[in-house]
C-alpha positions in Angstrom: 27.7 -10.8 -40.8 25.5 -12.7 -38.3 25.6 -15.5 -39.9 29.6 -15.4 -40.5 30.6 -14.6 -37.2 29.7 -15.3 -33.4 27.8 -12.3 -32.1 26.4 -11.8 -28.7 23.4 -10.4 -28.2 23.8 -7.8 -25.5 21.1 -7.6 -23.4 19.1 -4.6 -22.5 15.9 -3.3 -21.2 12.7 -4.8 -22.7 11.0 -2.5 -25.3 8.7 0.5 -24.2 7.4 2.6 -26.8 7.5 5.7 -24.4 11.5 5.1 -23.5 12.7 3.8 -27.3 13.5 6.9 -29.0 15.5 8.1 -26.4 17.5 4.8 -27.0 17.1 3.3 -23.5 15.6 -0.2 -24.7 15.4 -2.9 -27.0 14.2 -2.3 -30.6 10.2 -3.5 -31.0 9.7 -7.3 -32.2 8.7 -7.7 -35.2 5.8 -9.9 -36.4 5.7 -11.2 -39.7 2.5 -12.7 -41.3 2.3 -14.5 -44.4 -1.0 -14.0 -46.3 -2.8 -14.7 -49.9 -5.8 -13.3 -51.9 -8.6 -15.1 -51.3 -8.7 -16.6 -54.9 -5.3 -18.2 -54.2 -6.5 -19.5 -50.9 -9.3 -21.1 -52.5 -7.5 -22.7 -55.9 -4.4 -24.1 -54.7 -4.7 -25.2 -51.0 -1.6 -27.2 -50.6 0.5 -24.2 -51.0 -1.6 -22.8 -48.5 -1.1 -25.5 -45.9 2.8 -25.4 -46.9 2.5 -21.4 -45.9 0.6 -22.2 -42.8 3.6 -24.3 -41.6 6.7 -22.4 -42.9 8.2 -20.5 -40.2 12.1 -19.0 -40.3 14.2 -17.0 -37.6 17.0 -14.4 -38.5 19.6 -16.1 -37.5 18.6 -19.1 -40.5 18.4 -16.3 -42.9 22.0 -14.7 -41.8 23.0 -18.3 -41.9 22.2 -18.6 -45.7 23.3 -15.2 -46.7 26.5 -16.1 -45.4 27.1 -19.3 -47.2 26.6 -17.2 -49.9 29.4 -14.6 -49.0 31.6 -17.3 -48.2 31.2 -19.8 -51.5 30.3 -17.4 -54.0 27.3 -19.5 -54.2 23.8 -17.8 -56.6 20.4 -18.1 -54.9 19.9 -21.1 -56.5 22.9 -23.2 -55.6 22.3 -21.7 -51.9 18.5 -22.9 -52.1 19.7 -26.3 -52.3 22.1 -26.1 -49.6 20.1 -24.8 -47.2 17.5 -27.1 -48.1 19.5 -30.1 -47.7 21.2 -28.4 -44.3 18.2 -28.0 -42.8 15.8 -30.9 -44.1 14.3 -31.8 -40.8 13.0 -28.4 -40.5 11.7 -28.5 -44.1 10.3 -31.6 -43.5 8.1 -30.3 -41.1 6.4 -27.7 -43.6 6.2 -30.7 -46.4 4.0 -33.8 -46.5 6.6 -36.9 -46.8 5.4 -37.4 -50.5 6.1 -33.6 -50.9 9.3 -33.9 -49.4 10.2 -36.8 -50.9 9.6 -34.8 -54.6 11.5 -32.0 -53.0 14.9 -34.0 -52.6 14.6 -36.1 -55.5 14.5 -33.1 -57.2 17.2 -31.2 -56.2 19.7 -34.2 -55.3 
């Protein structure tokens, strides 16, 4: 729905643990960190400098889910799309030779 339509975030008071649960703040961020084993870490470390750069928000992910309300699209077909939408933000988790693979490969 976020994605598909022009919400506005309503504003409210910042999050306090003590005054949440009485529903007089905002809800708690939430941090999200993206970790491997350590065997993974060590065998393939251009995935791991890919991980260390990929970032995302909601509001790219309710954009992607959607495009796939809206076309019909699988996972797949969306992948691409959002991939090609959003290539200078790819881009900046890629080397250009990995980029360059990326795109050729998905057209």
């Amino acid at each position: 729905m976020l994605g598909k339509y022009d919400f506005i975030l309503l504003e409210d008071e910042p999050y306090d643990p003590e005054l949440y649960y009485e529903g007089k703040t905002e809800c708690p961020s939430v941090r999200v960190t993206i970790c491997t084993s350590n065997d993974f870490y060590d065998s393939d470390p251009e995935y791991v400098a890919f991980l260390s750069k990929y970032h995302t928000t909601s509001a790219l992910t309710s954009e992607a889910l959607a495009y796939i309300e809206e076309t019909g699209a699988d996972y797949k077909t969306a992948a691409k799309w959002f991939l090609n939408e959003h290539r200078d933000m790819v881009e900046t988790w890629l080397t250009a030779e990995q980029a360059d693979t990326l795109y050729a490969a998905i057209g």
